[in-house]
N, C-alpha and C positions, 0 to 999 in steps of 0.2 A: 564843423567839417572844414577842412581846410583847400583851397583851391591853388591848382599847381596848372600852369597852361604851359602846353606843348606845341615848341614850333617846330616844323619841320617842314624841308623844300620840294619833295618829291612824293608822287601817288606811291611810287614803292618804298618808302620810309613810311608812310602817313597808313599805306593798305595794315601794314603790319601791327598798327598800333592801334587799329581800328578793334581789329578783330580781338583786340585781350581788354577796350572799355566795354564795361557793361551799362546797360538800361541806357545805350547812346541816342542822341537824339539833336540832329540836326538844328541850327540857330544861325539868323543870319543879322548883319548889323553891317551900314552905310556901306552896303555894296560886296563885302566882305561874308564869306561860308564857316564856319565856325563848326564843332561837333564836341556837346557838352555829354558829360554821361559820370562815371567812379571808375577807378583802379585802384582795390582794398576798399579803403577808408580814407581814400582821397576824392574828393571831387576834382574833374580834369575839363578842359579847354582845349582842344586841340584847334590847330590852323596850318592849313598848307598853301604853302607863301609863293611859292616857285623859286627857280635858281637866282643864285645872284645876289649881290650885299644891296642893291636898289629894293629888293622884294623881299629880302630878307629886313634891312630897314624899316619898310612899311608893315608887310607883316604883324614884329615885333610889337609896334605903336598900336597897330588895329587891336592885337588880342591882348595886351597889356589894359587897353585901353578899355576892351568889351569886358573882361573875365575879371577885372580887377585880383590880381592873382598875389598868392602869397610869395609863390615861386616860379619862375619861367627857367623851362629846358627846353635847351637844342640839341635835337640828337640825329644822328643821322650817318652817311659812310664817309670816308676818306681819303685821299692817297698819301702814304706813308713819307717823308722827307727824310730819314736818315735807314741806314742797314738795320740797327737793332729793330725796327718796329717792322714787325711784320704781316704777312697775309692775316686778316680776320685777330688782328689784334686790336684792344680797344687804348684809348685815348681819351684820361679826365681833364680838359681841358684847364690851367691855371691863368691863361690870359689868353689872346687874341691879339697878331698884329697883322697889320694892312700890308698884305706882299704885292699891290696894284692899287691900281686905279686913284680916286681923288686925295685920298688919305694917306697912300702909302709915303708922300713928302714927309710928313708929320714924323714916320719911323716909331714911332708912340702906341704899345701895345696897350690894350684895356682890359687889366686883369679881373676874371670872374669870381665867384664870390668862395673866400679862403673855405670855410666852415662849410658849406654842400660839398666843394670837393673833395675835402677830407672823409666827410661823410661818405658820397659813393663812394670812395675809394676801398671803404671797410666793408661796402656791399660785394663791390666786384673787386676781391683782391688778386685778379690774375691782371686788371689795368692798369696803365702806367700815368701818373700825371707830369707834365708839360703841356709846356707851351703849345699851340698852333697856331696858323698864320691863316690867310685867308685871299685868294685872288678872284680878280673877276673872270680868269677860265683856267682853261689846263696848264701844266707850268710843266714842261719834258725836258727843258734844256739843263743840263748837266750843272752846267756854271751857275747859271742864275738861282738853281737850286739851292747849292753850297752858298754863295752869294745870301739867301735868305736864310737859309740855317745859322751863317754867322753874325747875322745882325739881331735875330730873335732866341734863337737856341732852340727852333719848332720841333715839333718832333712830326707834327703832318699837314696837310692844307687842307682847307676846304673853303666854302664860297656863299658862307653866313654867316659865320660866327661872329664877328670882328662889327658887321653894322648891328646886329641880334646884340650884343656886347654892351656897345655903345649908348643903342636905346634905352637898355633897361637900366645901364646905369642914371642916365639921361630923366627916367620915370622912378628911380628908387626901388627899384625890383629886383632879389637876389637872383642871380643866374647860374644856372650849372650846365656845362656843355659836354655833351657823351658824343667820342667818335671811334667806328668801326672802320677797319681799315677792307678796302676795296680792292687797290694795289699797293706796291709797295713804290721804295724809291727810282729800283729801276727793275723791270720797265714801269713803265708809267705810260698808259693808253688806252683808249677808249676802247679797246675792246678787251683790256684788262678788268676795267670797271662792267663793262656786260657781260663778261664772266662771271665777275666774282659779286657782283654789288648785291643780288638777289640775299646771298647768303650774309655777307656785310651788314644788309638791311634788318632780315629777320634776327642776325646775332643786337643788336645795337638796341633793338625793340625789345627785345625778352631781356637786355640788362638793365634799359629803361624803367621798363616796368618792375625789376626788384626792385630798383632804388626806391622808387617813387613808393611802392606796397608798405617799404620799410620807413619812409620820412613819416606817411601816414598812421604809423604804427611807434611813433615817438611820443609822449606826451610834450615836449618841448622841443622843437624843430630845432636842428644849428642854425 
């Protein structure tokens, strides 16, 4: 049986994914909550990291490191960066680049693994693959927007992917990153995201798990 560990940053990404493992069962290693259990004929790993590419970093390394996993996925909601992407649209991510904090110097996206996202893409044929970008919070300013769309070609941000990325490349771990859109480019606000994220959550979870039903149902994985 093949083992595929699931990061995600939030109790309402992680609630949603909870509820479709079966025979789950709690595990805990160097301080870190872990919940192993099946989806299909996959054995799973889940871990909820919290916000942010610092926790999302660690995270990554804890459950890479506990679950020794075939394949690590980040899935989770979004805010959309250009017009075409919108409400509760999803996003197979092709790379990751730094729109903040220590790394964004670098400019240097870290593309995730070609062969999973081609694969979900044939799961969920209504998603779109590009780019995402990744900041350490909310990004509303118009310019800076554009600004990061022209240096990556994103199609949305979120605030794991890029260190999640890193690491596993870091560990030799294929990565496949799913993202649900929460809001879109404009507006873009927090209480866009407590609208819509709930519904975001639960869509991003149920395309999760075809993927993963399906990878399990391969006899040779991409």
């Amino acid at each position: 049986m093949k083992t595929i560990a699931i990061l995600v940053a939030m109790t309402m990404e992680a609630a949603r994914m909870i509820e479709k493992i079966e025979d789950a069962k709690p595990e805990k290693s160097a301080g870190k909550q872990f919940l192993r259990g099946r989806v299909g004929d996959a054995e799973v790993v889940l871990h909820r990291c919290g916000w942010g590419m610092r926790n999302a970093a660690a995270g990554a390394r804890a459950l890479i490191e506990y679950a020794k996993p075939d394949v690590l996925i980040n899935y989770g909601v979004s805010g959309g960066m250009v017009p075409e992407i919108g409400l509760g649209d999803t996003v197979i991510a092709v790379s990751s680049y730094p729109a903040s904090g220590k790394y964004h110097k670098t400019g240097v996206a870290i593309p995730t693994d070609e062969k999973l996202a081609d694969f979900a893409a044939q799961i969920l044929p209504g998603a779109r693959k590009a780019p995402v970008s990744t900041s350490l919070g909310l990004i509303v300013n118009k310019k800076r927007k554009a600004r990061i769309v022209a240096a990556s070609g994103t199609a949305c941000m979120d605030m794991e992917s890029y260190t999640a990325a890193k690491t596993a490349r870091e560990l030799g771990v294929p990565l496949l990153v799913i993202r649900c859109m929460s809001d879109t480019v404009e507006p873009t606000s927090l209480l866009s995201f407590f609208k819509n994220g709930s519904m975001a959550a639960e869509k991003v979870a149920a395309e999760t798990e075809a993927v993963i039903k399906a990878l399990a149902a391969q006899g040779d994985w991409p």
